[in-house]
Steps between C-alpha positions, in 0.01 A plus 500: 500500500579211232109341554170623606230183488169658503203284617175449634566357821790408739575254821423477722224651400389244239705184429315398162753387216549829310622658823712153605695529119535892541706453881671184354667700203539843705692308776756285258507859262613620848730241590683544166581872605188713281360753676109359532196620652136507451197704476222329632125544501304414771091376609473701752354895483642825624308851495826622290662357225836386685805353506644277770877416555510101608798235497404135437797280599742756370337632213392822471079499384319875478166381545217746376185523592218634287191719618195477338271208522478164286841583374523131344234571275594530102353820444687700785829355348607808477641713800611883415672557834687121517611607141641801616687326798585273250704750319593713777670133639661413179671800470593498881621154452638486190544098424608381177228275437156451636380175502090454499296222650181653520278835481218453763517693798754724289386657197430379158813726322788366684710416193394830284622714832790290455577576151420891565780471763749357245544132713421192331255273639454096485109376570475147639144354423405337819152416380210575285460895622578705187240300313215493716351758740377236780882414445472133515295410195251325749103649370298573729337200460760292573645439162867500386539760269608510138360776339675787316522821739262764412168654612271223281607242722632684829216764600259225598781343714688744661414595877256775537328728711160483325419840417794578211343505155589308221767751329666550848527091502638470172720793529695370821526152329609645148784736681603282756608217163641847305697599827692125540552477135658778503724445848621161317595730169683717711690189688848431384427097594134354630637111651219263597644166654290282195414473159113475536479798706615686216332333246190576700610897574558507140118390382358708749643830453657531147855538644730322300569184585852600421543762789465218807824317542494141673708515812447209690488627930753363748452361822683524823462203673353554868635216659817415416660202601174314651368211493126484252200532744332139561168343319179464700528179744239249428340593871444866487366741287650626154606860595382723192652822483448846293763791546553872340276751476121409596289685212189364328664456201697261684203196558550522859139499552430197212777295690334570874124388314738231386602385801144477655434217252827314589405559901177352429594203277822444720450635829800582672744439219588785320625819693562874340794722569438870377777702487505891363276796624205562331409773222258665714343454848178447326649198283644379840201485656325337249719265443486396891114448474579256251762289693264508806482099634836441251882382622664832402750661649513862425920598503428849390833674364849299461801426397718229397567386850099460593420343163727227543449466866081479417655145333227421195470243311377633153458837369198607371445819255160509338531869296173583363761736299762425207792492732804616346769355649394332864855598743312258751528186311902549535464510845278211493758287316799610702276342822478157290151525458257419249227747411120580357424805284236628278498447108600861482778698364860350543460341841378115363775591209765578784358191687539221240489173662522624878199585501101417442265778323140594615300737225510845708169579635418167564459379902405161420800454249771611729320297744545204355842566439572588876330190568747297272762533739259413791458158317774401303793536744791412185386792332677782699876289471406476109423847446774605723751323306419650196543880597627699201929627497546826691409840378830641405744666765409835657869593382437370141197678468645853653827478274260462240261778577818720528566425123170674470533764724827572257345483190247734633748767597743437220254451190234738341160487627277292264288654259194580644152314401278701691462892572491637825161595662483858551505668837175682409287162437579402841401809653182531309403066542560680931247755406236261366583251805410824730180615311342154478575477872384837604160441251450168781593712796316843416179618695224597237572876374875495582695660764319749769 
């Protein structure tokens, strides 16, 4: 095997924009004659650890499936028996170069097993993960995130179960930012698509600023050859539309309390498209309380064909989360259409002068924006004319990942800035997990 991508999800069983970019590049690293397949992890629970054989157009995916419960949560990062089918694959499968877009649903030591096994590995950052347990650097409370990774400002954040103490809290949070500091050491490249994300991974975790290289994503254009989609008519309603993956981080919910106030100000002339599944039934659900007595029209999953065919007029992507990158406003672009995000991250950067900018969080602000295109009917042909150049070429961007993928094989590993964490600290952080949980679960005296 000449690639193994290794991520956290895969179509169809999610179609966010980490898992898009993965089957874009594995497909063209395909088409150019490499030997490519992926290792894929996956939502859904099995009794066993396992390991399914699929095929998604072509391409071979090995989607595995973990067993214990909560598996997304940072402090069961760690999976003993996904490491060792980690290994046992890798030296099964032997490729030349693994290629890693992301540790949940895995196991936090992808790219140490890879260096134990002698075969170099590339990380691509496709968000904030690796400095921030709740992954998105979203508090909580709602806020966007800035603060340095460590237990003074992550143990009152992170997700809990209630009944861990305070060492068990700061210990998951202090070796879940010494396990990813030291996966990025061990990396031969770490590529994130922009300079702030960097700058910001850099702040937050001590890694040097130095290790993240600037490679800028390509795009595969989805429609090829047609025609932009057309603005709103003056007679119907403006067709809104959110796509990708439906998680709260997302704003899904802030846009649907959104659109209550531009269904009551403007009844009738604003309409919502969702596209995407949902993170969890529960989020689902809750979600469709809030659009109860709203225009929405729930698409569920998709794909390029149903996105285009759902015909919107304006994109809308209100992250509560620093966005890294933002796939979707490509796609939003190639349909000729003008879009609304958050203040976030890199999506009003990406955006420029296409699109209008609501402070995330903020229903009445991204109302107001909607509501702009209700009322101003020139707005959507001036926005939409001033949508920025393309994202480079899928092929430009592959031939120049493959000058990294040869660097990495040809060129000595970099000198580390961070030790490995010992086998023996995760075993014993699993034994105070077990004893905190067992002091909640015990009957009074012990066993009988």
């Amino acid at each position: 095997m000449d690639v193994l991508h290794v991520i956290h999800q895969f179509p169809p069983e999610s179609r966010g924009g980490s898992e898009s970019y993965a089957f874009d590049v594995a497909q063209r690293q395909r088409a150019l004659g490499l030997d490519v397949q992926v290792l894929s992890g996956s939502k859904h629970w099995q009794p066993a650890v396992a390991l399914v054989a699929d095929t998604v157009e072509g391409l071979p995916v090995h989607r595995l499936h973990r067993d214990d419960l909560y598996f997304d949560h940072h402090a069961k990062m760690w999976h003993p028996e996904v490491e060792a089918l980690f290994r046992e694959r890798l030296a099964a499968w032997r490729p030349k170069l693994v290629h890693v877009h992301h540790w949940v649903r895995l196991t936090c030591n992808l790219v140490e097993i890879c260096a134990s096994a002698g075969v170099p590995a590339v990380v691509t950052l496709h968000d904030y993960y690796t400095s921030c347990p709740r992954a998105f650097r979203r508090r909580a409370d709602d806020a966007a995130c800035r603060r340095p990774l460590g237990p003074d400002a992550c143990s009152t954040c992170v997700p809990k179960h209630g009944y861990e103490s305070a060492a068990e809290l700061d210990a998951g949070v202090q070796l879940f930012a010494d396990h990813y500091r030291a996966e990025l050491s061990a990396a031969r490249a770490v590529l994130v698509s922009v300079g702030s994300t960097a700058a910001l991974l850099s702040a937050a975790t001590g890694v040097p600023r130095a290790r993240y290289e600037v490679l800028p994503l390509g795009y595969r254009p989805r429609w090829p050859g047609l025609a932009s989609l057309a603005g709103p008519r003056r007679d119907a309603p403006v067709r809104f539309a959110f796509w990708g993956g439906i998680g709260r981080h997302k704003g899904v919910d802030v846009l649907l309390r959104a659109l209550h106030r531009c269904h009551a100000e403007r009844p009738g002339r604003a309409e919502l498209h969702l596209l995407g599944g949902a993170e969890s039934e529960a989020f689902e659900q809750e979600l469709r309380r809030l659009a109860e007595g709203l225009p929405v029209v729930w698409h569920g999953p998709f794909d390029a064909k149903g996105l285009r065919a759902a015909a919107p007029h304006v994109g809308v992507f209100p992250s509560t989360c620093l966005e890294t990158h933002g796939l979707v406003l490509d796609e939003c672009f190639e349909l000729g259409l003008p879009c609304i995000t958050s203040d976030l991250g890199a999506l009003p950067e990406r955006a420029g002068g296409a699109g209008l900018v609501a402070a995330a969080g903020d229903p009445a602000g991204l109302a107001a924006a909607m509501l702009r295109f209700v009322d101003e009917p020139e707005l959507w042909g001036t926005l939409a004319d001033r949508r920025p150049p393309p994202s480079p070429s899928l092929d430009t961007h592959v031939d120049a990942l493959l000058a990294v993928y040869d660097r990495a094989r040809n060129q000595p590993a970099p000198v580390p800035f961070a030790p490995a964490v010992a086998g023996l600290r995760r075993v014993r952080f699993l034994q105070q997990q077990r004893e905190s949980a067992l002091g909640r679960a015990a009957r009074p005296g012990g066993p009988i």
